[in-house]
Residue, then its C-alpha position, 0 to 999 in steps of 0.5 A: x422234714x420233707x423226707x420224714x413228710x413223703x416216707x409218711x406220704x408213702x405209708x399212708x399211700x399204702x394204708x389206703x391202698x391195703x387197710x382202708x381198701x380192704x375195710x371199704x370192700x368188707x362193707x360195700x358187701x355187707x352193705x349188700x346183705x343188710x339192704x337186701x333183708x332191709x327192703x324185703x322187711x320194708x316191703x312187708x311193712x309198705x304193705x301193712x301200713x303204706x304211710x311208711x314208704x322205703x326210701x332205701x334206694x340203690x343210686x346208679x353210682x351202686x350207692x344206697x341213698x339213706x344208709x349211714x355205716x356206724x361201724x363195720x357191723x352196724x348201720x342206719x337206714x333212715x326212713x323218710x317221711x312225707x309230709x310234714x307241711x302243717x307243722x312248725x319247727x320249733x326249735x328253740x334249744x330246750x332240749x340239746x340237739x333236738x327239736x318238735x313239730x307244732x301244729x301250725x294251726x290247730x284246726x289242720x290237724x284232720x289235715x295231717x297224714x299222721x293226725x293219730x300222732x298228734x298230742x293234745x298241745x299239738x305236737x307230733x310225737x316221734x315217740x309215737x311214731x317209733x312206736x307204731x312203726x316198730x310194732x309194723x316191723x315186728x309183724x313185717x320181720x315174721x312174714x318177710x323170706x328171711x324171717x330165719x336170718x333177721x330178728x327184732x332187738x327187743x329191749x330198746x324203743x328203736x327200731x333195730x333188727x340183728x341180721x344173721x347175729x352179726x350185723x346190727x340195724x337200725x331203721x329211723x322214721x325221719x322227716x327231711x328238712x330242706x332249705x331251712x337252717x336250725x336256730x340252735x345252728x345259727x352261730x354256724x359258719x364262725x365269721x372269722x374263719x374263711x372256711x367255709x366259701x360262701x357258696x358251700x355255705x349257701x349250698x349247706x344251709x340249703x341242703x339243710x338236715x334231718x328230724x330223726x325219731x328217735x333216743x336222745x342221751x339228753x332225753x335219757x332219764x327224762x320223764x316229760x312227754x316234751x322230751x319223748x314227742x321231741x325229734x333229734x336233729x341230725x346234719x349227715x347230708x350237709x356234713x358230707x358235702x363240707x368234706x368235698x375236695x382236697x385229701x378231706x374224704x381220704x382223710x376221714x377213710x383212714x381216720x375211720x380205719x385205725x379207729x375200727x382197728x384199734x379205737x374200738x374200745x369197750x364202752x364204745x368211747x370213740x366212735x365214727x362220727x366222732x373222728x368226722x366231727x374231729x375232722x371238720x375241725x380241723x378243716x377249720x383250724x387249716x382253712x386254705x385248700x392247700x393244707x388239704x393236699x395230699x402231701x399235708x395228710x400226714x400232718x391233719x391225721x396227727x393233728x385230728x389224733x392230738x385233738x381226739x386225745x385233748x377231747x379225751x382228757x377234758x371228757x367233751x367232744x362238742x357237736x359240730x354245728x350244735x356247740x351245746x351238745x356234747x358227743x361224748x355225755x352218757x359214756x363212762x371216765x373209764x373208757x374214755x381214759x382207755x380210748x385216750x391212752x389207745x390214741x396217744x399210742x397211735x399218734x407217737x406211733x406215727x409221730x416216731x416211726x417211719x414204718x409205723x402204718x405196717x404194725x396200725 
């Protein structure tokens, strides 16, 4: 058993050291192009409209705070807002996964940055919002240097632009929420589970989330102005900092890389936030630090690949901390009975063949 453990050890070494390598190093260099375009276009719109400020910055460590990496080809920057202190959150589960903002008090509506947002029952409408901002990107996009590269996807209300027709953005007013925890969240941690620690407990909740404007496949179809003015609510920071420590982020590196290379199916079943989701799961399935040693990685990819092959075949994937929210809704039976079929034939690999990362 502990031989078949460190041969896996062993290939899994060389995958970092090869595939996840190579496909860290493909990005950070789009990642490179993207920004470079992104904040020349944001910069036209700073100057159109100086509500919308970048918050597209580059960190010391050669980071870009703000950009979230969907896949290879795709990326989303989110825009953060300011000013949000006049308004409440409600939060109160009408709408899976997301949230408004209310006036707190109707008579600070001339106070608000963004009174012209605001509906008659005093919401602030991220449809709106999106709107206005998408017209500015469109007139930022045909004054910006490199108009001839970048071009706005017209048949969506997101902000998406296609750069140099290969890579794929999207650009997301949000506002930040920070020391606050959503109700819809509240069941979070489970109370008999010792993962997490109280103190990374209390440094997530505090770290809080993100309001982002824009489509929710629960508003899909939905004709009510509520759905449209609601903001999806969004965890990103706050899921990064539970993957700290052990072999967590290594695992996620080379969940991320087999599904770019051979998860990525039609219809777009199985994405990288589902193998993330997958993975904090698993963290509390194997809460004690030492099942995330290095010499247990074998064994927490085989158990993330069965789980994303249960979620599958029961067409459900819930949302980490927002249960009432299935990761998986909008996608068609077909692909995700393809995508299931394509992870059964990773983990037998895996499971039965020494050398099996040579051919993943």
């Amino acid at each position: 058993m502990m031989a078949a453990q460190s041969k896996l050890l062993f290939q899994l070494n060389k995958y970092m050291n090869e595939r996840v390598t190579a496909r860290r190093q493909n990005i950070n260099k789009t990642i490179r192009e993207v920004c470079r375009v992104v904040t020349d276009v944001l910069k036209e719109v700073e100057v159109q409209e100086p509500r919308f400020i970048s918050s597209l910055i580059e960190t010391e460590s050669g980071r870009f705070e703000g950009l979230e990496v969907i896949s290879p080809n795709e990326f989303q920057v989110v825009l953060y807002l300011n000013q949000m202190g006049v308004f409440n959150f409600v939060d109160d589960g009408a709408i899976p996964g997301c949230a408004v903002l209310k006036l707190s008090d109707g008579r600070k509506r001339s106070m608000s940055l963004w009174v012209e947002f605001i509906t008659a029952s005093g919401y602030l409408s991220a449809r709106k919002i999106r709107s206005r901002f998408q017209t500015l990107v469109a007139q930022a996009v045909d004054k910006c240097k490199y108009r001839d590269q970048v071009k706005v996807i017209a048949d969506t209300t997101e902000v998406k632009l296609r750069i140099r027709e290969r890579f794929v953005v999207q650009i997301t007013p949000a506002f930040k929420c920070g020391g606050i925890w959503p109700r819809s969240a509240s069941h979070w941690p489970l109370p008999h589970i010792p993962w997490p620690g109280p103190n990374l407990v209390a440094e997530v909740k505090n770290e809080g989330f993100d309001l982002l404007s824009k489509e929710s496949i629960h508003q899909a179809g939905k004709q009510s102005s509520a759905e449209g003015d609601a903001w999806v609510l969004s965890f990103l920071e706050a899921e990064n900092k539970l993957l700290q420590g052990g072999s967590r982020r290594r695992c996620l590196s080379i969940l991320k890389t087999l599904r770019d290379r051979h998860l990525d199916t039609s219809g777009h079943a199985v994405e990288n936030y589902h193998m993330k989701t997958l993975l904090l799961y698993e963290c509390e399935k194997h809460p004690r630090e030492m099942d995330w040693d290095e010499s247990c990685l074998g064994d927490r990819i085989n158990g993330i690949l069965l789980q994303l092959i249960s979620c599958l075949q029961c067409r459900k994937c819930p949302h980490f901390f927002l249960h009432g929210l299935d990761l998986f809704q909008g996608r068609s039976h077909s692909s995700l009975d393809i995508a299931a079929k394509q992870a059964w034939r990773i983990a037998r690999e895996i499971l039965t063949n020494p050398k099996c990362l040579d051919k993943l």
